[in-house]
C-alpha positions as CSV (number, residue, x, y, z in Angstrom):
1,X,0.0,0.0,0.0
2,X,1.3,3.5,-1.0
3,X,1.8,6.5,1.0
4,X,-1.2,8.3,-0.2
5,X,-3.1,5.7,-0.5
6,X,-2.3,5.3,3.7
7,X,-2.7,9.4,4.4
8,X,-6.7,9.0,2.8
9,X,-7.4,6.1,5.2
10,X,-10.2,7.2,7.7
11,X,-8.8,6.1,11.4
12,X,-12.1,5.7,13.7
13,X,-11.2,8.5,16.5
14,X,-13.8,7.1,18.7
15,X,-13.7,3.7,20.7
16,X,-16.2,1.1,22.0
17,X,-18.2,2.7,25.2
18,X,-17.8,6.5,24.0
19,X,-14.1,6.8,25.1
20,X,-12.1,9.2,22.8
21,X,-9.4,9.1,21.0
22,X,-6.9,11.6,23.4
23,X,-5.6,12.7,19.8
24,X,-8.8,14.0,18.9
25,X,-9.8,15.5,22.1
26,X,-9.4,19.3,21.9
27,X,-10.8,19.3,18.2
28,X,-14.3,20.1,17.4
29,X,-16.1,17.5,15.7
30,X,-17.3,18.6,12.9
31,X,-15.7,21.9,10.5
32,X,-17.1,23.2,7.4
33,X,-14.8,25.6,5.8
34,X,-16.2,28.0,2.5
35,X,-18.5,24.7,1.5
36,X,-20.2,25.8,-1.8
37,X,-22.3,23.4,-3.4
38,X,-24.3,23.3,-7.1
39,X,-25.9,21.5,-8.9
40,X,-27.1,24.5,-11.3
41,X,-24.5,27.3,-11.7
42,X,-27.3,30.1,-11.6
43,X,-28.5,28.5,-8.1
44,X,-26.1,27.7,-5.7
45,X,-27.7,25.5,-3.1
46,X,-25.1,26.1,-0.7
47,X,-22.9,28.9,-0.7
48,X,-19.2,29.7,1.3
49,X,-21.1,27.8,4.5
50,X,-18.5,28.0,7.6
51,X,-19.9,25.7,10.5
52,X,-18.0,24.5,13.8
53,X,-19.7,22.2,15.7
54,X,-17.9,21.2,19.1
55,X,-17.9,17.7,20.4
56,X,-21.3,17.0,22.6
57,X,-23.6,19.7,21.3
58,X,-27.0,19.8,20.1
59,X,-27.2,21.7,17.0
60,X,-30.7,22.9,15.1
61,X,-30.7,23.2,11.5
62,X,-33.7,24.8,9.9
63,X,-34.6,26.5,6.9
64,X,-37.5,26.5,4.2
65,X,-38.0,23.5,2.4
66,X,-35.9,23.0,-0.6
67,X,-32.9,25.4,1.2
68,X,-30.6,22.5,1.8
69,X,-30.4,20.7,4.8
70,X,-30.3,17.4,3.7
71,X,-27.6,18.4,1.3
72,X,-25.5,19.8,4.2
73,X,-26.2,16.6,6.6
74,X,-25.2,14.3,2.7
75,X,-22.2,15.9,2.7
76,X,-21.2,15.1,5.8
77,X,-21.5,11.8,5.6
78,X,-20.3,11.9,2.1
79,X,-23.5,10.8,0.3
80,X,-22.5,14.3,-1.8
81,X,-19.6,15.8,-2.1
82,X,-18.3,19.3,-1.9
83,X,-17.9,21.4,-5.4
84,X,-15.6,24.3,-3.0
85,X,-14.1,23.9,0.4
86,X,-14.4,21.6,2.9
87,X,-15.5,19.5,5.5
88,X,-13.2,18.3,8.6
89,X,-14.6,15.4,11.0
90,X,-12.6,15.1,14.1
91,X,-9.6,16.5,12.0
92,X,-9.6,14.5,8.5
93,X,-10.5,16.4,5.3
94,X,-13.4,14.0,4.2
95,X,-13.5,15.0,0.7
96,X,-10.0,13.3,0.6
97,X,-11.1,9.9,1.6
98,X,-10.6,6.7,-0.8
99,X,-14.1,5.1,-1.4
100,X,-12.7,2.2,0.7
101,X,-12.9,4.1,3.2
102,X,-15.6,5.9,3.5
103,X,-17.5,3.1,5.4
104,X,-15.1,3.3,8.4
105,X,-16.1,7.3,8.1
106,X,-19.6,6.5,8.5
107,X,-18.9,4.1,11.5
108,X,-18.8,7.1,13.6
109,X,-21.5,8.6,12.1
110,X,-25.4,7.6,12.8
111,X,-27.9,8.6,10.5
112,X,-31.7,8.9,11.1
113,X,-34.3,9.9,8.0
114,X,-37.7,11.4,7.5
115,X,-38.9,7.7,6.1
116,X,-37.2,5.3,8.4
117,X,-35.8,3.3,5.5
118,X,-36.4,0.0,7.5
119,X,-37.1,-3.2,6.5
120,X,-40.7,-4.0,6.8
121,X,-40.8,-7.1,6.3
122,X,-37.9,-8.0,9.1
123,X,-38.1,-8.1,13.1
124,X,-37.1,-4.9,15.2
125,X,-34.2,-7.0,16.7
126,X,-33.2,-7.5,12.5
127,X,-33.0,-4.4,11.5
128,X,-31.3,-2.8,14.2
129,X,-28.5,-5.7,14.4
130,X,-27.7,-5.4,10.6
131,X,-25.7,-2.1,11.7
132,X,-23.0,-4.0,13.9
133,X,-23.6,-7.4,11.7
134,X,-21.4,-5.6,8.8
135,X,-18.6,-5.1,11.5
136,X,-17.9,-8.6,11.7
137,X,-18.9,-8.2,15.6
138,X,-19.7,-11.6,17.2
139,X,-23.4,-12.9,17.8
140,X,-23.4,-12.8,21.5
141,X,-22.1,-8.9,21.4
142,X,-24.6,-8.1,18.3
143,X,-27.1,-9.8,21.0
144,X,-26.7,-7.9,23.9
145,X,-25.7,-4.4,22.2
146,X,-29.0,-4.2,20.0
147,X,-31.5,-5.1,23.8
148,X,-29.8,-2.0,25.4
149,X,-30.0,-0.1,22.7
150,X,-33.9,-0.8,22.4
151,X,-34.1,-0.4,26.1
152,X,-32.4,3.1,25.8
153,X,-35.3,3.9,22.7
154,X,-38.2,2.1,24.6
155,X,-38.7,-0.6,22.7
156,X,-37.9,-3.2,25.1
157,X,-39.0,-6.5,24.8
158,X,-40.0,-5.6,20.9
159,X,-37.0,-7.2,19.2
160,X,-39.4,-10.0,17.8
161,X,-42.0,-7.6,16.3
162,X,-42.4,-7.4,12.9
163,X,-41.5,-3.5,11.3
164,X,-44.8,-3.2,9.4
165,X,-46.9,-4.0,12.8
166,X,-45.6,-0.7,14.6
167,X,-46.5,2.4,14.4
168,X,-45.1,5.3,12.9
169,X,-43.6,6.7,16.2
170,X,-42.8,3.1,16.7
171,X,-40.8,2.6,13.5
172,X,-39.0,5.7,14.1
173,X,-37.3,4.9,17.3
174,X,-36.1,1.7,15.5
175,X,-34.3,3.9,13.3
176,X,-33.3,5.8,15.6
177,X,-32.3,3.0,17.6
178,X,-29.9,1.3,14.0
179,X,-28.4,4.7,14.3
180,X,-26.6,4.7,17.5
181,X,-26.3,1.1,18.4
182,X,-22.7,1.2,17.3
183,X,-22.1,4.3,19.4
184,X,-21.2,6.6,16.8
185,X,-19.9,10.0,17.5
186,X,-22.3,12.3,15.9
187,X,-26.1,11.5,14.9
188,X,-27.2,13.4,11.7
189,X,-30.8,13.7,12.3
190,X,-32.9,14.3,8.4
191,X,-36.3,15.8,9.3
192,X,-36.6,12.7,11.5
193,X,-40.2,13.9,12.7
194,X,-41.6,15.1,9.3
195,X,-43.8,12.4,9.2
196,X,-45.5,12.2,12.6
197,X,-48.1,14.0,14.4
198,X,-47.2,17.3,16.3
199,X,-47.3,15.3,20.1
200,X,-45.1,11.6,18.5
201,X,-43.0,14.8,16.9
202,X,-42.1,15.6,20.1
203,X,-41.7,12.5,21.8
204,X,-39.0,11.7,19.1
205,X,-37.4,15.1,19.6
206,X,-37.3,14.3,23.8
207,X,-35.3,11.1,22.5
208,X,-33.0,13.5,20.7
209,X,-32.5,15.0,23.6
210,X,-31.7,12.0,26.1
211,X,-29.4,10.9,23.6
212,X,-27.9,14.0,23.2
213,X,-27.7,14.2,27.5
214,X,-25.7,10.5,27.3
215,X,-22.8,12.4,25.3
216,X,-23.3,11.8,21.6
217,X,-23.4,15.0,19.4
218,X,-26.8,16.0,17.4
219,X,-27.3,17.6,14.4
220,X,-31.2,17.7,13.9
221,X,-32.9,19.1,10.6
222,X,-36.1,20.5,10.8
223,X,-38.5,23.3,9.5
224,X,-40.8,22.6,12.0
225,X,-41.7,25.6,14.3
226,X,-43.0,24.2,17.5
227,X,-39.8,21.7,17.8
228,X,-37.2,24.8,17.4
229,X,-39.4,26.8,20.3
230,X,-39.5,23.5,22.4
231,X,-35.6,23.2,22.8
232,X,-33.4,26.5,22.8
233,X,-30.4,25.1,21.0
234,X,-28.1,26.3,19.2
235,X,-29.5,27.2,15.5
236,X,-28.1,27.2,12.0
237,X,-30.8,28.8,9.6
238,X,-29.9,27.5,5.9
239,X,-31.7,30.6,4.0
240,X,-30.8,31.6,-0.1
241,X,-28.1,28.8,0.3
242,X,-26.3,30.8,2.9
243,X,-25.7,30.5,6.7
244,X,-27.0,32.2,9.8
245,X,-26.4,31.6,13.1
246,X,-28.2,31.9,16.3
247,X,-26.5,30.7,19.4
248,X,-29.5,30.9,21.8
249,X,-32.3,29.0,19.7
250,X,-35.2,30.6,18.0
251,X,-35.9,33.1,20.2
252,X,-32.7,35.1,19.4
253,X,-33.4,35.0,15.3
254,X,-35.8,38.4,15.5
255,X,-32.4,40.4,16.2
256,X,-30.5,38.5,13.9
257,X,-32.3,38.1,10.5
258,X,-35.8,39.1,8.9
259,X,-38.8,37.2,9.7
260,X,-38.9,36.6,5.5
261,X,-36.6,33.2,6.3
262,X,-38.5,31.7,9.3
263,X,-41.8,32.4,7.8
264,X,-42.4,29.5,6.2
265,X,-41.6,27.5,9.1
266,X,-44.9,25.4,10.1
C-alpha cells in the first residue's frame, strides 16, 4: 500500500463505550470551511457555508423546504460531495477519503431519515442488528448491544416484532435505535419527525435529547416551528443557500435576521 493511499485512510477517533481518542480530544467535531455546493450554476444550493460544531452539542438546523439541509447533513457523511471547500470530522478532510474508506467514516457517524428506511418485512431486533452485523462483531455482542440499545429507545421486549406491525412513532425509534447502536460519534438527524403527528413529533425530539444528555453530538434538521421553540439550541438557519447563526435558539433569530426566512416554518 502506497503512502497516499495510507494518508486518505479514515482512522475511527472514537472507541467502544464512548471513550475518545486523546488525539482528537481538543478538536471540534465537525468543521465546514467556505463549502459551496451546485448542482445548477445560476443557483447555488449552498454557498461559502462555515460551520464549527464542538464535540457533545446539540445543534438545530432549519430553513425552508428546498434550502438545503439534507444536502448539508449528505455531505457530511459523504453521500454528496463538496464542489468548494471543505469538510473536517474530528480532523480529517473528508473530501480526501478513498471510497474504501468511506464506510469506516460512517462508522462514527449515525444517520436517522424522515422515512425510516427499515425493512418492513424484518423483526425490530433485524434491523437494528444489521448495523453491527457488517462489523464482523460476534453474535453474542450483536445480542446484547441491539436489547440495550432498544431499552435506551423504549422498545424493550420488541426485538421479535415485525417492522410493518408498529406504528409510525414506533418505526422511528427503531431507526433511531440502528443509528446509535454502534455508538457513533455524531447523529445526523434528516427531518426525522416530518412524518408524525405534532405530540409523536415531540416525543422523538425528547429522544433526541436523552441521547444528546448521554454524550453523543446532534445535528437535527427540521422546519418545523414548534420543535425549534421547544428546545433552545443552538440554530443554524440555511436561507438563499447561505448561513446564519443563532446561538441561543429561535428566540434570538428576530435580532439577527428578517422574519422573510423563518416564515415558512410550520
Amino acid at each position: 500500500m502506497g503512502r497516499s493511499r495510507i494518508s486518505t485512510l479514515f482512522t475511527p477517533y472514537f472507541r467502544p463505550a464512548g471513550h475518545f481518542d486523546r488525539a482528537a480530544a481538543h478538536k471540534p467535531i465537525l468543521v465546514l470551511e467556505e463549502v459551496m455546493k451546485v448542482y445548477r450554476a445560476d443557483a447555488p444550493v449552498l454557498r461559502h457555508i462555515d460551520l464549527t460544531v464542538e464535540r457533545g452539542e446539540f445543534v438545530f438546523v432549519t430553513g425552508p423546504s428546498g434550502a438545503g439541509k439534507s444536502t448539508l447533513l449528505k455531505l457530511i457523511y459523504r453521500a454528496e460531495t463538496v464542489d468548494e471547500g471543505r469538510i473536517l470530522f474530528c480532523g480529517r478532510d473528508i473530501a480526501r477519503l478513498t471510497e474504501e474508506s468511506i464506510p469506516h467514516l460512517r462508522r462514527n457517524i449515525g444517520v436517522v431519515y424522515q422515512d425510516f428506511r427499515l425493512v418492513p418485512y424484518w423483526t425490530v431486533y433485524e434491523n437494528v442488528a444489521v448495523a453491527l452485523e457488517v462489523l464482523g462483531l460476534p453474535p453474542k455482542v450483536i445480542r446484547s448491544r441491539v436489547a440495550v440499545t432498544l431499552e435506551r429507545v423504549g422498545l424493550d421486549g420488541r426485538g421479535d416484532d415485525l417492522v410493518r406491525v408498529l406504528s409510525g412513532g414506533e418505526q422511528q425509534r427503531v431507526a433511531v435505535a440502528r443509528a446509535i447502536v454502534n455508538e457513533p460519534a455524531i447523529v445526523l438527524a434528516d427531518e426525522p419527525t416530518g412524518n408524525l403527528d405534532p405530540v409523536l413529533a415531540l416525543d422523538i425530539l425528547g429522544l433526541f435529547e436523552e441521547i444528546h444528555e448521554a454524550g453523543t453530538t446532534v445535528l437535527f434538521a427540521t422546519h418545523d416551528r414548534t420543535l425549534l421553540e421547544t428546545s433552545p439550541h443552538r440554530l443554524i438557519v440555511i436561507d438563499d443557500g447561505r448561513c446564519i447563526e443563532a446561538r441561543d435558539g429561535l428566540s434570538q433569530l428576530g435580532g439577527v435576521m428578517d422574519t422573510d426566512a423563518t416564515a415558512s416554518l410550520h
